[in-house]
C-alpha positions as CSV (number, residue, x, y, z in Angstrom):
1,X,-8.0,4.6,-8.6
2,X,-6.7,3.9,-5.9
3,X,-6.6,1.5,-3.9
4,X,-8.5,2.1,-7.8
5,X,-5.2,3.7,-5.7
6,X,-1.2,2.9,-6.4
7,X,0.9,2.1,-4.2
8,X,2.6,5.3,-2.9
9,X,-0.4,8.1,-1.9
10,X,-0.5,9.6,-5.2
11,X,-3.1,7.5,-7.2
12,X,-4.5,8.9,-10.6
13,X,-6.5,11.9,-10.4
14,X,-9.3,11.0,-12.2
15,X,-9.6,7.1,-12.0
16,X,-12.6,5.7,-10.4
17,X,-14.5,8.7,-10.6
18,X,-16.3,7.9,-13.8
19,X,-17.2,4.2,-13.4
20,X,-18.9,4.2,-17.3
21,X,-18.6,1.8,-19.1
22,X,-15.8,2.4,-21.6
23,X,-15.5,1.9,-25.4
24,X,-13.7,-1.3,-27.1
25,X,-10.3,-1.4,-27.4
26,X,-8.7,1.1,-30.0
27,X,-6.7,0.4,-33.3
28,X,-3.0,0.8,-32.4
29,X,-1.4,4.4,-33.3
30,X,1.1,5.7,-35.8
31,X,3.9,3.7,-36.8
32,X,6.6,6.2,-35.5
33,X,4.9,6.3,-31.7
34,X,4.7,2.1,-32.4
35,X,8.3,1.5,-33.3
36,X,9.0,3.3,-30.1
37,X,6.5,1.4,-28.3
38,X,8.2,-1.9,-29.0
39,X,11.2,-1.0,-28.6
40,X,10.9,0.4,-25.1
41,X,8.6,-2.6,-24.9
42,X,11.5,-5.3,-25.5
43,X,13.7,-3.4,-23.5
44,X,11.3,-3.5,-20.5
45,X,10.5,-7.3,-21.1
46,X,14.6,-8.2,-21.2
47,X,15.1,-5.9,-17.4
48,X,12.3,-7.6,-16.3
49,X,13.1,-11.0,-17.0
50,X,16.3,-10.7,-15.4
51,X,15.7,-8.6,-11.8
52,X,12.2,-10.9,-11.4
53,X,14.5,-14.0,-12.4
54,X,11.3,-14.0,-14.9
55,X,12.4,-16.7,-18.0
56,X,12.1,-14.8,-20.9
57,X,10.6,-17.6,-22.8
58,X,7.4,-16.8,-20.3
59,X,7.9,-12.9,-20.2
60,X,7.6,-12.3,-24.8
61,X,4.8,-15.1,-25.4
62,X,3.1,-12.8,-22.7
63,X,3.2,-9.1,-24.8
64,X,3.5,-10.7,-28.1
65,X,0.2,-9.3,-28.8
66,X,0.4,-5.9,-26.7
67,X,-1.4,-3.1,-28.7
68,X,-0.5,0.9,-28.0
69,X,-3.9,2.3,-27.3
70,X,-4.5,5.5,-28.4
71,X,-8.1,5.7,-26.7
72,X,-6.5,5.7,-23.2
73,X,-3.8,8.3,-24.0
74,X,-6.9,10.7,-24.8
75,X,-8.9,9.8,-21.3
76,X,-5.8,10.5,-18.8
77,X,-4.3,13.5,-21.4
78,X,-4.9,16.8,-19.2
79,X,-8.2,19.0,-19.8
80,X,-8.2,21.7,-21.9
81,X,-7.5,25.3,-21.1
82,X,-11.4,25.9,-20.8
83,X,-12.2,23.5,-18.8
84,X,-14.7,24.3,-15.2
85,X,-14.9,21.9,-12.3
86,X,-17.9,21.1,-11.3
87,X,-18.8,19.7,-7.9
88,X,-22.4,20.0,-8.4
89,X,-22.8,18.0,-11.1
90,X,-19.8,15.5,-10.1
91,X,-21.2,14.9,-6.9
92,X,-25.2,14.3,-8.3
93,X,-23.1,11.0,-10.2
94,X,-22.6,9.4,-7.3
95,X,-25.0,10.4,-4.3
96,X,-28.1,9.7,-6.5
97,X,-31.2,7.5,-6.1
98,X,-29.9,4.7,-8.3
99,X,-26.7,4.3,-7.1
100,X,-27.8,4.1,-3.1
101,X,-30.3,2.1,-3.8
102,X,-27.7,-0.4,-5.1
103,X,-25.3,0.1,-1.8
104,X,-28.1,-0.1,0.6
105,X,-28.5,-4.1,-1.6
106,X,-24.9,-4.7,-1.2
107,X,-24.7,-4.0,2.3
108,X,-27.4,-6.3,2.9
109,X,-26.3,-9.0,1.2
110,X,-22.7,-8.6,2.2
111,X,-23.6,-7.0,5.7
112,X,-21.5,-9.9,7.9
113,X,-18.3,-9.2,5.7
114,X,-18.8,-5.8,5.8
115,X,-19.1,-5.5,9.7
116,X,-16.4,-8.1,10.1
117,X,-14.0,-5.8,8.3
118,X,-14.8,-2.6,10.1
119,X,-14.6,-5.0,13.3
120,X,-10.6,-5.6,11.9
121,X,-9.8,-1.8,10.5
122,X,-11.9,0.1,12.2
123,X,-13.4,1.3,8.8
124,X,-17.3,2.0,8.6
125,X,-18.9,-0.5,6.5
126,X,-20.7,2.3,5.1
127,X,-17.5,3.9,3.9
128,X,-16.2,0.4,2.7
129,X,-19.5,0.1,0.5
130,X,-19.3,4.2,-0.4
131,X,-15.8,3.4,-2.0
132,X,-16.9,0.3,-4.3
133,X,-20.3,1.9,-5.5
134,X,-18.3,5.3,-6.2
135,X,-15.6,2.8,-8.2
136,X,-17.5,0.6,-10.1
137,X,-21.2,0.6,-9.0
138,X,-20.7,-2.5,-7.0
139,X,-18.9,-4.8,-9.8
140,X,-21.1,-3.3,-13.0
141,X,-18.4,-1.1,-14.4
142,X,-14.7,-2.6,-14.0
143,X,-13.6,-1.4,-17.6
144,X,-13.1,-3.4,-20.8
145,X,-9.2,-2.6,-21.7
146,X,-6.8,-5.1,-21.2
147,X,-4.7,-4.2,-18.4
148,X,-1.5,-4.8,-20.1
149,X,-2.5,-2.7,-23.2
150,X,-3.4,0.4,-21.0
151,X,0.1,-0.2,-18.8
152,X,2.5,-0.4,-22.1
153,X,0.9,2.4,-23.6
154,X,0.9,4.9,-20.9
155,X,4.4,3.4,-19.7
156,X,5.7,4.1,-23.0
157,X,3.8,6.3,-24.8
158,X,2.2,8.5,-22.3
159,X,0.6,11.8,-24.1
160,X,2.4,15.2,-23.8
161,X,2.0,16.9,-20.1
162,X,4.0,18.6,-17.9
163,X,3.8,15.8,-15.5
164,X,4.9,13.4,-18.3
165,X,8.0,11.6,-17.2
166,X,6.6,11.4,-13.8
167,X,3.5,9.6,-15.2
168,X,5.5,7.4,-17.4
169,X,8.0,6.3,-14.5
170,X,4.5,5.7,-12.2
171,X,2.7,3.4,-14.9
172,X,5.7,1.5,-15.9
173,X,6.5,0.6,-12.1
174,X,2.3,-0.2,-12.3
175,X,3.3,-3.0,-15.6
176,X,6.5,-4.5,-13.8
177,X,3.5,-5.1,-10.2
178,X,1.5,-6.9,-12.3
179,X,4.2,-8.6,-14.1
180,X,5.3,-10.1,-10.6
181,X,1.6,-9.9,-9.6
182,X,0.6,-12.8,-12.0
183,X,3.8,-14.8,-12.3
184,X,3.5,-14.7,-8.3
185,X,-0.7,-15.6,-8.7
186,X,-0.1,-18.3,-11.2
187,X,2.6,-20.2,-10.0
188,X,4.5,-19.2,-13.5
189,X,1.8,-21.5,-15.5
190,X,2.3,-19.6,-19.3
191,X,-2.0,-20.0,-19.7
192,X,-2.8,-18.7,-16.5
193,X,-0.1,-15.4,-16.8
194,X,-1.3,-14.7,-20.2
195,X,-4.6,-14.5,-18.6
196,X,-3.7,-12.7,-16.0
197,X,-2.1,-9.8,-17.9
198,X,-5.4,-9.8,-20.3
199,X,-7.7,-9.0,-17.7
200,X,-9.8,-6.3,-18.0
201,X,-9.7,-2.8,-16.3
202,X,-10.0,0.4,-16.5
203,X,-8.4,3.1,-18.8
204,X,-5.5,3.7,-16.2
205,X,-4.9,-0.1,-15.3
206,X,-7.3,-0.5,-12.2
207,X,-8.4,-3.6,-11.6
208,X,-11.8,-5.4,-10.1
209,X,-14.6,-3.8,-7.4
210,X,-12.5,-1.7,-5.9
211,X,-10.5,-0.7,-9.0
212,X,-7.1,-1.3,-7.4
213,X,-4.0,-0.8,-9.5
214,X,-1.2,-3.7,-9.3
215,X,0.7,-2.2,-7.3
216,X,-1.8,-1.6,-4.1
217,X,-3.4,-5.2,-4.8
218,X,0.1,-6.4,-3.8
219,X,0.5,-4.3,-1.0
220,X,-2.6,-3.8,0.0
221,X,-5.4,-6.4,-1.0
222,X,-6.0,-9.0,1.4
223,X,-8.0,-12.3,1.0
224,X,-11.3,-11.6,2.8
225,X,-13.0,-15.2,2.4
226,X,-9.7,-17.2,3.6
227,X,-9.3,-19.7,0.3
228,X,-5.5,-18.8,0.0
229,X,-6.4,-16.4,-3.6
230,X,-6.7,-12.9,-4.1
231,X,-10.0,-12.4,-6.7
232,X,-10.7,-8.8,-6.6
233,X,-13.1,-8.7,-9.6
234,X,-15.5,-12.2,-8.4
235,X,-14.5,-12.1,-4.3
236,X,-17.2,-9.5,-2.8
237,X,-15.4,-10.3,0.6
238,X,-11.7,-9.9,-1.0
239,X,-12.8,-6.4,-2.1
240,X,-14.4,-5.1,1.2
241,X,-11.0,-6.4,3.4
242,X,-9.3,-5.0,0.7
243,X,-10.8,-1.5,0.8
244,X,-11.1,-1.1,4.4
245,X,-7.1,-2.5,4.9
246,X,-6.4,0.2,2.5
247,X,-7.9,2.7,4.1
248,X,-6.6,1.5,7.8
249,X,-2.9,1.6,6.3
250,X,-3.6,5.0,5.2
251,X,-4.0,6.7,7.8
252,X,-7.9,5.8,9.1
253,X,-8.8,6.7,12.5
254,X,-11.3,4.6,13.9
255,X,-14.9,6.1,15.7
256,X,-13.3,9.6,13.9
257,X,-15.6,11.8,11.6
258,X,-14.2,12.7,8.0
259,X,-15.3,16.2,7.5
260,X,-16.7,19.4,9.1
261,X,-19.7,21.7,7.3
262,X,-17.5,25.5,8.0
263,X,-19.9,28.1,9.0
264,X,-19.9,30.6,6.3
265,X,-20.2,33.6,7.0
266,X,-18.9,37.4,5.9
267,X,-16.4,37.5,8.4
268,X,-15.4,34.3,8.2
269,X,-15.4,33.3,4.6
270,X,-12.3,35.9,3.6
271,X,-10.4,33.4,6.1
272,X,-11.6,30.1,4.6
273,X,-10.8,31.5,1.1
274,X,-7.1,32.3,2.4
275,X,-6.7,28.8,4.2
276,X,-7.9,26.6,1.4
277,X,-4.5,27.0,0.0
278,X,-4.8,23.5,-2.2
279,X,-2.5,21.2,-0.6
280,X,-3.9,18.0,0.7
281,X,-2.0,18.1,3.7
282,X,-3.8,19.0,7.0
283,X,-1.3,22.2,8.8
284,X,-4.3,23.5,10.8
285,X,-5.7,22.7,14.0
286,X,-9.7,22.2,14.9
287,X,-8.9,24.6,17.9
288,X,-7.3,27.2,15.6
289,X,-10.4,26.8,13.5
290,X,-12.7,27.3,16.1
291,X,-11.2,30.1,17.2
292,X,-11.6,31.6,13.8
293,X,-15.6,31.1,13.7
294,X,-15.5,28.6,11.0
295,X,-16.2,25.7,13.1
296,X,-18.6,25.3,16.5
297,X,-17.1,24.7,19.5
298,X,-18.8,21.4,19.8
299,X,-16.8,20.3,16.9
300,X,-13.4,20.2,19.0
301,X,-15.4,17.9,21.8
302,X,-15.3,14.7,21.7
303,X,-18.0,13.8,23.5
304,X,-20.5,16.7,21.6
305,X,-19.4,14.0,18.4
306,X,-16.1,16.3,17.7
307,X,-12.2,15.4,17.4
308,X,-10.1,16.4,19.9
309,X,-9.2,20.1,20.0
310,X,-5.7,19.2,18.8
311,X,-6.3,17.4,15.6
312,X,-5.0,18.3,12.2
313,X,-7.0,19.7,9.5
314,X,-7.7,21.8,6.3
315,X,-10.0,23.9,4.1
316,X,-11.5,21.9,1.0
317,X,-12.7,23.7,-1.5
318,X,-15.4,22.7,-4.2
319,X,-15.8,24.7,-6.8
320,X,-19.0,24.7,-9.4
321,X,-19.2,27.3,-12.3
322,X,-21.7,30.3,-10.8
323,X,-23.1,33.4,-13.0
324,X,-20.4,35.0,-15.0
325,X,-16.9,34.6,-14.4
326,X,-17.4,34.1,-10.0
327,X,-17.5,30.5,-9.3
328,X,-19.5,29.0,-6.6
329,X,-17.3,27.4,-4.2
330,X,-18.5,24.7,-1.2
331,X,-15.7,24.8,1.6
332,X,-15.8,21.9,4.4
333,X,-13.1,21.3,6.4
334,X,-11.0,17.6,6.1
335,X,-9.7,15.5,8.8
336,X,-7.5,13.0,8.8
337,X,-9.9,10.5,7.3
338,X,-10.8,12.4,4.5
339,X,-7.2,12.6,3.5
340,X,-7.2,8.4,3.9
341,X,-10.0,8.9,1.6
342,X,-7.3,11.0,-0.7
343,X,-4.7,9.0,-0.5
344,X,-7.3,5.9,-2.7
345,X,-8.0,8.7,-5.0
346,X,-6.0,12.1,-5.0
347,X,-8.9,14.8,-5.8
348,X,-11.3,16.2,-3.3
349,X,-14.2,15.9,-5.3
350,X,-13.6,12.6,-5.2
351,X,-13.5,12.2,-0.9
352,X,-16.0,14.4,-0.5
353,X,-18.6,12.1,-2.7
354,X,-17.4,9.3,-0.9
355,X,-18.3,11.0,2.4
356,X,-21.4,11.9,1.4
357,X,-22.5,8.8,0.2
358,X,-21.4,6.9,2.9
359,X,-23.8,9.2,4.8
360,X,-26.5,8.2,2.4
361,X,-25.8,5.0,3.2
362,X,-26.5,5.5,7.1
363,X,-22.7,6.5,8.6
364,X,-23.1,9.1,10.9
365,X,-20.1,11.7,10.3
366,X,-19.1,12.0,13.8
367,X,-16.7,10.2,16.7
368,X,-18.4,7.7,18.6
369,X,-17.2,8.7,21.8
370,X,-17.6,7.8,25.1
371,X,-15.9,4.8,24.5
372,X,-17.9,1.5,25.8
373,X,-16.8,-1.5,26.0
374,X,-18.2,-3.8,23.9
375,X,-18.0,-7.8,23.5
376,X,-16.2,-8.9,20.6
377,X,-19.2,-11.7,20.2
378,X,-21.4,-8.8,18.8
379,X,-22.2,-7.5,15.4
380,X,-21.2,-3.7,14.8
381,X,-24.3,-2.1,14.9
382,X,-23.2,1.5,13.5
383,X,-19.3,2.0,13.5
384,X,-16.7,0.1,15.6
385,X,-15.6,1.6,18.9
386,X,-12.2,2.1,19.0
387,X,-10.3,2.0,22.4
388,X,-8.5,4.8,21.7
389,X,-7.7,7.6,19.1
390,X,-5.3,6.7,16.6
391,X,-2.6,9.4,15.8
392,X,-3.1,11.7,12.3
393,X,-0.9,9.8,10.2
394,X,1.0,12.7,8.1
395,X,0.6,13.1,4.2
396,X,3.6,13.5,1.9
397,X,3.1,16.9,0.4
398,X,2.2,17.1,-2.9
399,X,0.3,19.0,-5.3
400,X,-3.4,19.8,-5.1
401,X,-5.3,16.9,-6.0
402,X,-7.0,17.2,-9.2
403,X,-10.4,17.2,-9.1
């Protein structure tokens, strides 16, 4: 979702990975679960009111029609036992014909926005693009829930998991951001905070082109075509600065690849299996790798279109379903922009599309170095060329994304 992502680096697993378009709004669920709902539902709406100095005559006319959604309790409720990831056929949704030839249309038609924000983050514009396409196919599938109906339901009525409570403290902290969001947005007018919380978006509360969550577009978004508003879902140019900030914050380095290919072989494949230990967090060096055989030499050399010897990385792992019980697994190994990439959306399925996309798109996986000096009077022709390397910016540990 991320920047479809939260506000913390732990966004929801699957959002913005299916940009389809979703069905119409459920009926409301069992009157047991419903009594509950309003009642955590008033309870929320009073503590809200009085640590957002919110009045309370604004806050109920606001939620007077909420509705508990069971449709978007079954979309985020875990897989079943049985089910197989599938990187083949996740990543042929996204780097397909259809979909590039839409990106390679948005870039042109938004290519001075685009190159002014990688001019500002240091963010490809190809990446920026990569991440809207993957989210909602440029603008064409932003969801049809009401964002205030998929917050209360999952806030207070979240489907049984093991990550439950978690999930439910996560997505009511997402209703009380866009609570402030649009009292802060509407300068408290009741029509246009009613409005705000009706907007659409998708079954986990993501909102606009880059399916943001409340949380991240008040951190995060940033107003790209300087009228003084925030519009993720109509503002092209609010949703490109807004990706590409995200991104920067978390962690982007600038003129830095986002992924290795590993060389797979039998003597180095029992080592790649043992490394990709799951955890997005990158405890490895490129030197150590090298050393290992599982990546070239040239690939810790700057100036061969490497990272420096030192940098952090991992083993990714992306599994398809092979003959029998043996899946087939993809390995690549992640740098410290593919985990910015997690941090929008935690699942390496996910990054790795982006990646790849982007590449469809005409970024060039690989640093930019020697550095030359460049006047600031001229379009980015490729990527932006940083002075220097930014540090790795460390990733809480976590769990393994889900993919």
């Amino acid at each position: 979702m991320g920047g479809c992502a939260t506000p913390t680096p732990t966004p929801i697993a699957q959002e913005g990975s299916a940009p389809t378009k979703l069905e119409k709004i459920s009926e409301p669920i069992d009157s047991q679960s419903e009594k509950s709902y309003q009642e955590q539902l008033q309870a929320f709406i009073l503590e809200v009111s009085k640590s957002q100095v919110i009045p309370i005559e604004s806050l109920e006319p606001g939620f007077r029609d909420s509705k508990n959604l069971s449709q978007v309790k079954k979309l985020v409720a875990p897989p079943p036992l049985t089910f197989q990831k599938n990187w083949q056929v996740y990543r042929s949704r996204f780097v397909e014909p259809i979909r590039i030839k839409a990106g390679m249309a948005f870039i042109q038609q938004n290519r001075l926005a685009l190159e002014a924000a990688e001019q500002e983050s240091g963010v490809p514009y190809q990446v920026i693009a990569a991440i809207i396409g993957v989210e909602t196919i440029y603008g064409r599938h932003m969801g049809n829930f009401r964002v205030k109906d998929v917050l209360t339901s999952l806030a207070f009525d979240y489907p049984e998991a093991p990550n439950r409570l978690a999930r439910q403290t996560l997505f009511r902290d997402q209703l009380k951001d866009l609570v402030t969001l649009c009292w802060r947005t509407t300068n408290r007018k009741q029509e246009g905070f009613n409005r705000c919380l009706n907007q659409s978006s998708s079954y986990a509360g993501a909102i606009g082109l880059p399916q943001f969550m409340p949380g991240s577009i008040l951190q995060f978004a940033k107003d790209g075509d300087g009228d003084g508003l925030i519009d993720l879902r109509k503002s092209n140019r609010d949703a490109i600065f807004s990706v590409a900030n995200f991104l920067k914050v978390h962690g982007w380095q600038a003129g830095m690849p986002i992924y290795f290919p590993t060389i797979n072989q039998e003597q180095t494949l029992s080592k790649i299996m043992e490394l990709a230990d799951g955890q997005p967090i990158a405890k490895l060096t490129v030197k150590q790798l090298i050393e290992l055989g599982i990546l070239e030499p040239k690939q810790g050399d700057l100036f061969q279109g490497g990272v420096e010897a030192d940098s952090k990385a991992l083993i990714v792992d992306l599994p398809s379903p092979g003959k029998g019980e043996v899946p087939e697994i993809e390995y690549v190994v992640g740098l410290a922009n593919f985990l910015s990439i997690v941090n929008y959306n935690r699942s390496y399925f996910y990054a790795q599309s982006v990646a790849e996309f982007a590449e469809a798109l005409g970024y060039s996986n690989k640093s930019i170095f020697p550095v030359q000096e460049q006047s600031t009077s001229k379009p980015v022709k490729e990527q932006q060329k940083p002075k220097k390397e930014k540090k790795v910016k460390k990733v809480k540990k976590s769990e393994k994304p889900a993919d």
